[in-house]
Wavefront OBJ file of the C-alpha trace (Angstrom):
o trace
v -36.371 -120.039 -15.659
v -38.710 -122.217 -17.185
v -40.210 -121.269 -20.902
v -43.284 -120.418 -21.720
v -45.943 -122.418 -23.333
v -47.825 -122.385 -26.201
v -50.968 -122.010 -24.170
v -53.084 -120.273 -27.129
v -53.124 -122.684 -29.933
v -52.708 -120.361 -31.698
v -48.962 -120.702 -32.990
v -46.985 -118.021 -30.782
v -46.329 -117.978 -26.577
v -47.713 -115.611 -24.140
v -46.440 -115.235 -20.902
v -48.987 -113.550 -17.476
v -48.322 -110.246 -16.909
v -46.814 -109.495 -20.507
v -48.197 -107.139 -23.363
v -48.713 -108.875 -26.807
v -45.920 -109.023 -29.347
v -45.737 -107.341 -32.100
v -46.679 -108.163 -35.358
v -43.447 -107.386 -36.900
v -40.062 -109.722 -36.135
v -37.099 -107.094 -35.594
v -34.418 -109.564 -37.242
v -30.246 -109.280 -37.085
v -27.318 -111.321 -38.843
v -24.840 -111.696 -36.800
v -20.761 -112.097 -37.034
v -20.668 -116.336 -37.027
v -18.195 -116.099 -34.002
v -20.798 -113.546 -32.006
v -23.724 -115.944 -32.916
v -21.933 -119.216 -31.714
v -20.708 -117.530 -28.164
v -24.179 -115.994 -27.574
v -26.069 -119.159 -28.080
v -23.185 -121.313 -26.098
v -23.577 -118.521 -23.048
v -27.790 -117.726 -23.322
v -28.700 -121.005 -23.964
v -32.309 -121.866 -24.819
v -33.977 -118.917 -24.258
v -32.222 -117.050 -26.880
v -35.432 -114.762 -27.720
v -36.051 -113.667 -24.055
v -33.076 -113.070 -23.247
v -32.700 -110.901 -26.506
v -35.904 -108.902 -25.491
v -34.391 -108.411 -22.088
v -30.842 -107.342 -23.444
v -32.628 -104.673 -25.602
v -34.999 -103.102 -22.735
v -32.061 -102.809 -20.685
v -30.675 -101.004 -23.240
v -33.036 -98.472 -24.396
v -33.523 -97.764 -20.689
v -29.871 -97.008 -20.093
v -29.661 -95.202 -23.395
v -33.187 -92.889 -22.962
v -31.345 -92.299 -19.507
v -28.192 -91.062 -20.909
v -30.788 -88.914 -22.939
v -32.377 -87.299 -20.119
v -29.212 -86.272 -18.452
v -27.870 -84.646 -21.396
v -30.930 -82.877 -21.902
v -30.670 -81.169 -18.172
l 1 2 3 4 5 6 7 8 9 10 11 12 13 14 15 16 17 18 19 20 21 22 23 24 25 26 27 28 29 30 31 32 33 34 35 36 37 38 39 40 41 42 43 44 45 46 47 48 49 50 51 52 53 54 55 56 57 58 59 60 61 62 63 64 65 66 67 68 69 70
């Protein structure tokens, strides 16, 4: 998976097909050990992958939701 470029000039990435970022950063410390495996196993792509991680998750957990809720 290649990354995207900085095809805007504008100082931040877009990539076809996706919706704009927002403007606010959603930001987390992590434990040092949790940091240094995460990085060592993602690789460069750290941010997308992130992004990814957390869709997955509020899918699985809005799914959860909706089963409880039957």
């Amino acid at each position: 998976m290649s990354k995207p470029r900085n095809t805007t000039g504008k100082g931040y990435f877009t990539v076809e097909g996706s919706e704009p970022l927002a403007k606010r950063a959603v930001s987390v410390r992590l434990p040092e050990s949790l940091d240094i495996e995460l990085r060592a196993y993602v690789g460069k792509d750290l941010s997308g992958w992130l992004r990814q991680a957390i869709i997955e998750k509020l899918e699985q957990e809005k799914t959860q939701l909706t089963a409880q809720t039957r």
